[in-house]
Every structure is written in structure tokens, then in C-alpha cells.
N, C-alpha and C positions, 0 to 999 in steps of 0.2 A: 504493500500500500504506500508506503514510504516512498518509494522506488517509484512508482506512476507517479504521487506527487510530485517528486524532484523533477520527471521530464514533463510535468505542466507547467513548472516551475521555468524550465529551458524553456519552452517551445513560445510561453507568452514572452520573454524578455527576449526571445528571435523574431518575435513578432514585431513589439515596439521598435526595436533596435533598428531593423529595416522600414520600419513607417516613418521615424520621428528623426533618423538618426543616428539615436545613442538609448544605452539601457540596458544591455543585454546584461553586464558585467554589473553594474547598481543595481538590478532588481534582483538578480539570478543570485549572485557571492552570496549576502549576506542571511537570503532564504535559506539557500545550499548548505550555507555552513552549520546550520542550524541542523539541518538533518545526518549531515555525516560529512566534517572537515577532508576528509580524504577526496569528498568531488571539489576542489581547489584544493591547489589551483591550474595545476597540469588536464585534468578531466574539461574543466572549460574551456583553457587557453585549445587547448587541439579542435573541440566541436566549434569555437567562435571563431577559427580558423576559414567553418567553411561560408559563416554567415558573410564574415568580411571580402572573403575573394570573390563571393557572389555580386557582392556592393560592390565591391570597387568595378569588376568588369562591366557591371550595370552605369556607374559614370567615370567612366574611363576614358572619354573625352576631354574632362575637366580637371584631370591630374596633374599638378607640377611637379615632378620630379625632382629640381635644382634643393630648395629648400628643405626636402623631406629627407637626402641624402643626410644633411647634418646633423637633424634629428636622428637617424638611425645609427649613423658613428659613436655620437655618444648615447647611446641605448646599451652599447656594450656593455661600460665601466658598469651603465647602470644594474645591468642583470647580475654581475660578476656580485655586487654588494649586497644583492638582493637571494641571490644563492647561499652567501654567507650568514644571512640575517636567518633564511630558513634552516640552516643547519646548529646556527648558534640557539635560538631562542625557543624555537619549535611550536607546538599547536596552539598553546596560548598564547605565545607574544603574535602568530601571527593573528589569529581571532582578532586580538585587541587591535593590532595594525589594519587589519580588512575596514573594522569598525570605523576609526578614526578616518581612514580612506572616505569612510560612505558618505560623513557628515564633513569633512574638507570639501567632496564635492558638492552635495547639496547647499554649505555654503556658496560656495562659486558660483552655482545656477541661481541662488537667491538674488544676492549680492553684485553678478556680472562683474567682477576685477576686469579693467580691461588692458593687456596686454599687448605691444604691436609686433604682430608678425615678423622679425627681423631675425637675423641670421643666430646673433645670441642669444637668443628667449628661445629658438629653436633646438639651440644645442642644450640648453638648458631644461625646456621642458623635454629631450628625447631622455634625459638621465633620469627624472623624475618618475618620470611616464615609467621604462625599462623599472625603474627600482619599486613600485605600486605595482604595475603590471604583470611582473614574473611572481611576487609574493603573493598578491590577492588575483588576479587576471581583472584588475581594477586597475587598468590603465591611461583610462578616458582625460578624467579632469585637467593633467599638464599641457595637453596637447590642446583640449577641447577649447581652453584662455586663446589662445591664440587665434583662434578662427571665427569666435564668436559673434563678429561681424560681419564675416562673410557671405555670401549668397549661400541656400541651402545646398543646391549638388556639388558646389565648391567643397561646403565642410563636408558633406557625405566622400565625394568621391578619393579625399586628400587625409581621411581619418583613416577612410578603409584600408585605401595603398599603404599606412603607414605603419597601421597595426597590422593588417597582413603583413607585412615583412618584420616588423618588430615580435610581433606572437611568434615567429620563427625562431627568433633570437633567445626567448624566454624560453622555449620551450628546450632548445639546445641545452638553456642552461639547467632548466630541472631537471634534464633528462642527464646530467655531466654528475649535477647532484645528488643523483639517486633518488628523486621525489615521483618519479614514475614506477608504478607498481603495480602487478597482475590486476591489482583491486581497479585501477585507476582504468587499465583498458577495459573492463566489464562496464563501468559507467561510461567510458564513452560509447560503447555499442550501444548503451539504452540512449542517449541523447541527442547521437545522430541523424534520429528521424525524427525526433521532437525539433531539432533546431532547423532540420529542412522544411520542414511542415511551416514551421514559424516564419521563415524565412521566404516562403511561396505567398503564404495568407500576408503578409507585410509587402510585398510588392505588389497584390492584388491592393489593396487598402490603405494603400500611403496617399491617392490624392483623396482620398475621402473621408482622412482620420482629421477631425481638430487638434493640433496639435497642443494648442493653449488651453485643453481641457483635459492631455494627459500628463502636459510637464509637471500640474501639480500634484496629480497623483500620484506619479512616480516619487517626485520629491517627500512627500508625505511618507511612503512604502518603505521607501529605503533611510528615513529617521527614523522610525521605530523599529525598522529590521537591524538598525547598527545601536541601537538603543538596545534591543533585547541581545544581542552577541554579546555587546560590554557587558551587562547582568551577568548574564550565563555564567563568564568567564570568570568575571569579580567570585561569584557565588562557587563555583568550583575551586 
């Protein structure tokens, strides 16, 4: 029962993620973790794999290239620190780190910081991004400042190229770290048809979804989903 929840759990935040976006990682993490730590962050980073290469080929027109290289160079350092932090602190520290992830970003989307696109805030947020990213597969937020301004299939088509190839880089690394495990490919076999499913139904219903009537929902979802992890954890 558990196990159909978690891929309703995938299958809606493949939804969103492809209508609106972003969300798969904010809605999905902090749910997931809830039911069993071990589906992050390797289990999500590999199925959100397939949502993003869908996206980006879908606006692959509207790719820049030049500026997303620097983000992904320093994505390196960033997964290299982020491997060590999974192997130093382990399921609690990262719980607590997922947590703190959900409500950093939900601040962000409140709040809009606005950040200008420039070669250094790029290199800046690819380390960021890489270091949230590979621990929680919550790698949105660093990348997301920078584009906030821009046209919708802009941010769609220049998040997906960048986490597609970034979720590579994570995944390298979990997988150097040992946090990939027989348990982890059994979830991905349950997820990959929840996140295609999600991912078909979101490309049918992206021009017909309100968007300004789910951002808040989301936002709302994932404070109390990183409000109940932090409990959880304190309480254990």
C-alpha cells in the first residue's frame, strides 16, 4: 500500500513538474522521505532523469548552451561535497538537510530574490544546485533565482538541459559513493511508469492548468511536508 502510494506520490509531482515547470523534487522528496529514506535520493534522481530529457527535447529550440556549461563545471566540486556530507552525517543529517532545502525554497518562491543571470551566479548556483541536488534530488531552487524572469519555455527548456546533465553528474556521484543499492533499483522499477504517466498527463494539461492556483498549493505541501520531516527526525 505504501509502495502505490509513493508512485502516486511520483506520478503527481511528474505531473506538475511538466505543467508548471518545477515540482517534481518539492513535492515528491519530502513525501518520499516520509515513507522510506532509501527512495532518495539516487531512486528519484535516475526516474527524474526521464521526466527532464522529455522536457528539454520538448523545448529544445530554446536552449543556451554557452551559460549552462558553467553551471555544470562547477556542479562537480559541488556533488564531490555532497557525497561526503552523505557519507559523513547519514539519514538524519540528510532528512534534516532535505527539510531545510524545502522551506529555503519555498522561501525563494515567496519572497522572488532576484538574481541576474551572469556568468558568476551561474557558477555559483551550479555548486549549490550539484550540492542540494545529489543529497536530496532537490536541486531546483539555485538554478530556479536565476531565471525567474524569464519567459516560460526559456526556464522550462534551460532547467531541463541543465538538470539533465547535472542529475548525471549526481548520480555518478552516488553511485562512486555506494548510495545505490539493490533496494534503490526495485523503486525505480515501481516509479518509472508513474513518472511517464505523469509526464504524458502534464504535457496533455500544461496549457490548461492555472498555474497561479497551483504554485500555492505546492508551496503550502511542501511546508508542512518539510515541517513534518524536521519533527520526525527531532522526535527520533
Amino acid at each position: 500500500m505504501l509502495l502505490l502510494l509513493a508512485c502516486l506520490i511520483v506520478l503527481v509531482s511528474a505531473l506538475v513538474q511538466t505543467t508548471i515547470g518545477f515540482g517534481l523534487a518539492l513535492i515528491a522528496v519530502p513525501l518520499l522521505v516520509l515513507i522510506d529514506p532509501q527512495m532518495v535520493p539516487a531512486p528519484l534522481i535516475i526516474v527524474s532523469l526521464l521526466q527532464l530529457s522529455i522536457s528539454a527535447w520538448k523545448h529544445r529550440s530554446e536552449i543556451h548552451w554557452k551559460p549552462l556549461w558553467i553551471a555544470l563545471i562547477t556542479r562537480i566540486p559541488g556533488t564531490a561535497l555532497a557525497v561526503w556530507l552523505m557519507g559523513r552525517y547519514g539519514i538524519d543529517g540528510i532528512k534534516i538537510f532535505i527539510a531545510t532545502s524545502v522551506l529555503l525554497a519555498v522561501a525563494i518562491s515567496l519572497f522572488k530574490f532576484e538574481a541576474e543571470p551572469n556568468q558568476r551566479n551561474h557558477a555559483i548556483a551550479g555548486f549549490f544546485s550539484a550540492l542540494s541536488g545529489t543529497t536530496t534530488a532537490i536541486g531546483g531552487p539555485p538554478m530556479a533565482l536565476l531565471y525567474q524572469n524569464q519567459p516560460a519555455d526559456y526556464v522550462r527548456a534551460n532547467l531541463s538541459a541543465y538538470f539533465t546533465i547535472g542529475s548525471m553528474i549526481s548520480l555518478a556521484g552516488v553511485a562512486m559513493g555506494g548510495f545505490i543499492t539493490a533496494q534503490s533499483w526495485v523503486y525505480v522499477a515501481w516509479f518509472v511508469p508513474a513518472t511517464l504517466l505523469g509526464t504524458v498527463l502534464g504535457l496533455r494539461l500544461r496549457h490548461r492548468v492555472n498555474a497561479q492556483l497551483i504554485r500555492p498549493a505546492i508551496l503550502v505541501l511542501c511546508s508542512a511536508s518539510a515541517l513534518i520531516v524536521i519533527g520526525q527526525t527531532l522526535v527520533s
